[in-house]
C-alpha positions in Angstrom: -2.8 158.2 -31.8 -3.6 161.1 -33.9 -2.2 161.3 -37.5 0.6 163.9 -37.6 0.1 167.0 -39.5 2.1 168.1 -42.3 4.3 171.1 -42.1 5.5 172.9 -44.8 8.1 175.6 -45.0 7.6 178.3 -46.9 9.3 181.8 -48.8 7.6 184.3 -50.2 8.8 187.2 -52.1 10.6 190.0 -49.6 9.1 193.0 -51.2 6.1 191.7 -49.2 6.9 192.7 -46.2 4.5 192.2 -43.1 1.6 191.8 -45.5 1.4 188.0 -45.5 0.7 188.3 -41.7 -1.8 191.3 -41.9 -3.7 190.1 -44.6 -3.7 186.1 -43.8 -2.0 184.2 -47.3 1.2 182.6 -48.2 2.0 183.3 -51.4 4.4 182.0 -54.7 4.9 183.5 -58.6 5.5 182.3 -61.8 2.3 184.4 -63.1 3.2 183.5 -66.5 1.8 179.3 -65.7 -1.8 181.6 -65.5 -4.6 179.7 -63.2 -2.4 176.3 -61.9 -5.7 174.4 -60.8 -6.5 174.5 -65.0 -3.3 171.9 -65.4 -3.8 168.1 -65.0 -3.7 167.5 -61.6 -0.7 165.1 -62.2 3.8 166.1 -61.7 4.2 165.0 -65.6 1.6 167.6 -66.6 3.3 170.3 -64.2 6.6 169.3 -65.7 5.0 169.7 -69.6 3.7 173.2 -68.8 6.8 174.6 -66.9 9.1 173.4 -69.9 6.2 175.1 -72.1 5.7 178.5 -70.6 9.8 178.9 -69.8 11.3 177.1 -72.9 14.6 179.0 -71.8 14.8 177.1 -68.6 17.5 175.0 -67.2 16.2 171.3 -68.1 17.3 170.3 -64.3 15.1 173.2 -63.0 12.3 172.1 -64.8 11.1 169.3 -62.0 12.1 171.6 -58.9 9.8 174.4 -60.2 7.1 172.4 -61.5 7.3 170.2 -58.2 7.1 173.5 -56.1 3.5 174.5 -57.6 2.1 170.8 -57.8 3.1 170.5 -53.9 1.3 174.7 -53.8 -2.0 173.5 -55.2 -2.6 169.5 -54.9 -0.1 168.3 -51.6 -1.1 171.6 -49.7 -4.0 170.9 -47.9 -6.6 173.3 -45.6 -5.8 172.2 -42.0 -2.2 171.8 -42.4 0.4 173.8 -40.7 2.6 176.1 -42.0 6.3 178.3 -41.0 7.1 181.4 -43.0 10.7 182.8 -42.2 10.2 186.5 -42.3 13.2 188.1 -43.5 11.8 191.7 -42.3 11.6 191.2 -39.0 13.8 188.3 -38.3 10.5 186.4 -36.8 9.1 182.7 -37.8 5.4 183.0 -38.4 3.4 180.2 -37.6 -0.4 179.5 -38.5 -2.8 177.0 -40.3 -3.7 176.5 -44.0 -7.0 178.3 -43.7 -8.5 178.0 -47.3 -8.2 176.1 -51.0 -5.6 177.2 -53.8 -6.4 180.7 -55.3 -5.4 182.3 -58.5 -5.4 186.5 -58.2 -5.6 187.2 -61.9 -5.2 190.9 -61.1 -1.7 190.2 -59.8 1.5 191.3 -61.0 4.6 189.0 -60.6 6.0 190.9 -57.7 2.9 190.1 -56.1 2.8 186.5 -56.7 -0.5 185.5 -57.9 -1.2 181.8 -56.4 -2.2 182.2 -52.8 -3.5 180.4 -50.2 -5.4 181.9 -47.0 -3.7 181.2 -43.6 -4.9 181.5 -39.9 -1.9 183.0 -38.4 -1.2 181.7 -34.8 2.0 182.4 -33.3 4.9 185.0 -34.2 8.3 183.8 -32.5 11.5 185.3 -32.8 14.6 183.3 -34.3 16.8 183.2 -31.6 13.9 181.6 -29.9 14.7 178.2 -32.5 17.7 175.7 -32.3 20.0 176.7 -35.0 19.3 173.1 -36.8 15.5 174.3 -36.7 16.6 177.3 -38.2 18.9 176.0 -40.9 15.9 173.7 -42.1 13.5 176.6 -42.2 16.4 178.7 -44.1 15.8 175.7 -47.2 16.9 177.4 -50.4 13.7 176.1 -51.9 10.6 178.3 -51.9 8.3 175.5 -50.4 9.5 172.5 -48.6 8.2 170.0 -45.9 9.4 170.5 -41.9 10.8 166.9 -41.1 14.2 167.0 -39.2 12.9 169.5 -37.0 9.3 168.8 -36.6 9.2 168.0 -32.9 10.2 171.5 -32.3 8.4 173.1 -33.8 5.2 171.2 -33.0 6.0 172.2 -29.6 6.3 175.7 -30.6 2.8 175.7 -32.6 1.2 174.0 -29.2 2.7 177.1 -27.2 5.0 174.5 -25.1 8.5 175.5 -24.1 11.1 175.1 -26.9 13.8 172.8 -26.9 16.0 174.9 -27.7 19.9 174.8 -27.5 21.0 177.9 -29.1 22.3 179.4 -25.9 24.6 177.0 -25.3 28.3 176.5 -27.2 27.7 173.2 -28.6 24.8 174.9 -30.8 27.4 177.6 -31.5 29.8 175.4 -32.8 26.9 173.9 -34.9 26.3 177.3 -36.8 29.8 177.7 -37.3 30.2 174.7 -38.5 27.0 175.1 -40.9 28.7 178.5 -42.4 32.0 177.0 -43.1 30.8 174.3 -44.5 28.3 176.1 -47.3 30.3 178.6 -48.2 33.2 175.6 -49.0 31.0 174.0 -51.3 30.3 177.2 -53.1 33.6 177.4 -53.5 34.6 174.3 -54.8 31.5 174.1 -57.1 32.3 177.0 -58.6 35.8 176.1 -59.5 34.4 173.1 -60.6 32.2 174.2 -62.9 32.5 177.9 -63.1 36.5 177.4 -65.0 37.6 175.3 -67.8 40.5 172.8 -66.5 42.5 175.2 -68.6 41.3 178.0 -66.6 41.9 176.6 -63.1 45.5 176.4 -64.1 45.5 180.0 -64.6 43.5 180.4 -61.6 46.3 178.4 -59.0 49.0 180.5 -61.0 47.5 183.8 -59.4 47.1 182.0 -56.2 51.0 181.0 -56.3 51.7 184.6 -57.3 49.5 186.1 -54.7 52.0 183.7 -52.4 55.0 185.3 -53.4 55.6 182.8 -56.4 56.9 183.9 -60.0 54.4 181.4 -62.0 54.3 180.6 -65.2 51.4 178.4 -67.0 52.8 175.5 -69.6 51.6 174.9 -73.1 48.2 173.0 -72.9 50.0 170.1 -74.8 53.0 168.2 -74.5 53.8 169.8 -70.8 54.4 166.0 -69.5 51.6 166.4 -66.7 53.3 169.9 -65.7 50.4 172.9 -65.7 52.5 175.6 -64.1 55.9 176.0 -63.6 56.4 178.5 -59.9 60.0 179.9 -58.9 61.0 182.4 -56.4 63.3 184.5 -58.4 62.3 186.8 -61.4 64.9 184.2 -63.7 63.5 180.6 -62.3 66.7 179.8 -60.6 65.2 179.9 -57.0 63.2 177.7 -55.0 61.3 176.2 -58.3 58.0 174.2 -57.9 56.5 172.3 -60.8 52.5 171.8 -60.3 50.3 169.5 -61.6 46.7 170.6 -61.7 42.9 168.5 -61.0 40.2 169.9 -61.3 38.3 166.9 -59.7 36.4 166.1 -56.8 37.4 162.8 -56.9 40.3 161.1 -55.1 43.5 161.2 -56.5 45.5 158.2 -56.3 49.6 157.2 -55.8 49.9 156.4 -60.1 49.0 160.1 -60.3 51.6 161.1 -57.6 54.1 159.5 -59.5 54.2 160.5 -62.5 54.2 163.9 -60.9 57.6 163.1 -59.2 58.9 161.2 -62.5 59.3 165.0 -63.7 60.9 166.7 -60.5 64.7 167.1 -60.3 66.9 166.5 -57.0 66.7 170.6 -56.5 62.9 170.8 -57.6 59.9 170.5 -55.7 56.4 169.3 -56.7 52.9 170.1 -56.0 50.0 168.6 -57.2 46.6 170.6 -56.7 43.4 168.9 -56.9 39.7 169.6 -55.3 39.3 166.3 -54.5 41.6 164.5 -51.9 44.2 161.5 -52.7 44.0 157.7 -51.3 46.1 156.7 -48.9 48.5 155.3 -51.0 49.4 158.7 -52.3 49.8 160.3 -48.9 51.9 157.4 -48.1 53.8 158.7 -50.7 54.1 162.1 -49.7 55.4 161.4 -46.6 58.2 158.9 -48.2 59.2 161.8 -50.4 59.7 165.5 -48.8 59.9 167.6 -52.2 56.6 167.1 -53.0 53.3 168.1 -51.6 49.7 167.5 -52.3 47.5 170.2 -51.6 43.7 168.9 -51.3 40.1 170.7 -52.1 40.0 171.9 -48.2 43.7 173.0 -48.2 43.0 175.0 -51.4 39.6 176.9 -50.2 41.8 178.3 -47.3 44.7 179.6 -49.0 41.7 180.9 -51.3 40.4 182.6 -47.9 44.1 184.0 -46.5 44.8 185.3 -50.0 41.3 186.6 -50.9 41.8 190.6 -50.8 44.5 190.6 -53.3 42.6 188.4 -56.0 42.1 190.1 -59.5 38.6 191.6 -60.1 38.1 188.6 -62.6 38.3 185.9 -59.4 36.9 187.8 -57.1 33.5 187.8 -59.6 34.3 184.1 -60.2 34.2 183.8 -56.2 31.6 186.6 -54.8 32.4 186.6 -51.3 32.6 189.4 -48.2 34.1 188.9 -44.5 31.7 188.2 -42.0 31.6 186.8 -38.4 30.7 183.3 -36.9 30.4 181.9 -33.3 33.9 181.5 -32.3 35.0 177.6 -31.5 37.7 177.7 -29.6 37.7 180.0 -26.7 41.2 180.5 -27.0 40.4 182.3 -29.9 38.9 185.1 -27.8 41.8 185.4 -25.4 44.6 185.6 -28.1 
């Protein structure tokens, strides 16, 4: 049995157009690391140079970047097979690793000076893939290796017929799926990280008041586990909520719930807001006691969603998102 090929994914600067195609290269930057075949052909040494030439670089960025050029020159190999994404023309460009690592001194940034020569072979429209062989290939990393969805696109390098599913619904609900699910964990990474804890309590108030709520934000210290007090009424006499606030993805359990409902009155209701979810126990809880409610991570994103075009300028920058379309799910969707 013949030894499998490797296949790398790869993405190259947009500006490029066609060219890559035309003119037979892949290409990446970082023209500032000069010729890469002059570092020690080992990750450590790629690693010393990156931190070196970019001392203003994220430390946890370091090893992605310097893995990405080690792989470009030393793992990269004439013979093996390559998939470039074109973003141009919406086609996946196939071909074969056609020639040794290069360095174009004359080469600007934009025009990313470490090449390699490729044999282009095939030129295949997107739609043509399954939509998991095209989320692999859409890899937010500029070079990668083809694993998950090597069989089909082996198939596709050998001119066979494609298995692909992306006519049918089950592949739509797949994409759907895909898109929901990335641009959640956007979401809750950015309030995660993108906000103080003291911030996402400010950040829930404007969601309440988007809802209709009068809220009010407590004093950061001795609130007694209450982060915003919400009401109804202009005065606070109506309909008042007391809301606990955690900005954690981890899973909130029935001690936490508690205390929560140790400060809610017989007319008072509580909510407690986290990113995370809560142990059974605590939804056990909830269900024993109707004036309080636990709101999870998933529950949050899509009041985040319903409530979106009325956010402040300030959250919608926190929270860069537009309206856009996905396959539909549910076919009674279409017939509403």
């Amino acid at each position: 049995m013949a030894e499998e090929r490797p296949i790398w994914g790869i993405h190259m600067n947009r500006g490029f157009g066609t060219r890559p195609i035309r003119e037979g290269f892949v290409a990446i930057g970082w023209l500032s690391m000069g010729d890469l075949s002059k570092v020690p052909p080992k990750r450590e040494a790629f690693k010393k140079a990156v931190a070196a030439v970019y001392p203003n670089i994220k430390p946890g960025a370091v090893p992605v970047v310097a893995g990405t050029l080690f792989k470009f020159v030393h793992e990269m190999k004439k013979g093996d097979l390559v998939i470039y994404p074109s973003k141009t023309d919406r086609m996946v460009n196939l071909g074969v690793v056609d020639g040794d690592y290069q360095f174009l001194a004359e080469a600007d940034e934009m025009q990313c000076p470490n090449r390699r020569q490729v044999k282009w072979t095939h030129q295949i429209a997107r739609p043509t893939f399954s939509q998991g062989a095209l989320h692999e290939i859409g890899s937010a990393v500029t070079l990668f290796s083809v694993k998950n969805n090597a069989e089909e696109f082996m198939a596709a390098f050998e001119g066979k017929p494609l298995l692909s599913e992306d006519v049918d619904a089950e592949t739509g609900t797949a994409a759907a799926a895909f898109a929901e699910e990335e641009i959640e964990d956007f979401v809750l990474k950015r309030l995660k990280s993108g906000l103080s804890f003291r911030q996402f309590e400010y950040f829930v108030a404007h969601l309440l008041e988007r809802m209709g709520y009068h809220s009010r934000v407590t004093q950061a210290v001795g609130d007694g586990g209450i982060d915003i007090i919400a009401h109804k009424d202009e005065l606070g006499f109506k309909d008042v909520v007391k809301v606990q606030c955690k900005q954690t993805l981890n899973t909130i359990g029935q001690p936490q719930v508690a205390q929560l409902y140790g400060h809610i009155q017989d007319n008072e209701n509580g909510l407690f807001v986290t990113l995370g979810s809560y142990s059974t126990p605590a939804l056990e809880f909830e269900r024993a006691n109707q004036n309080i409610r636990l709101m999870t991570g998933e529950e949050l994103i899509k009041l985040i969603f319903d409530y979106y075009e009325e956010f402040e300028p300030r959250y919608r920058m926190l929270l860069p998102l537009k309206r856009t379309y996905v396959v539909a799910t549910d076919h009674d969707e279409l017939s509403e």
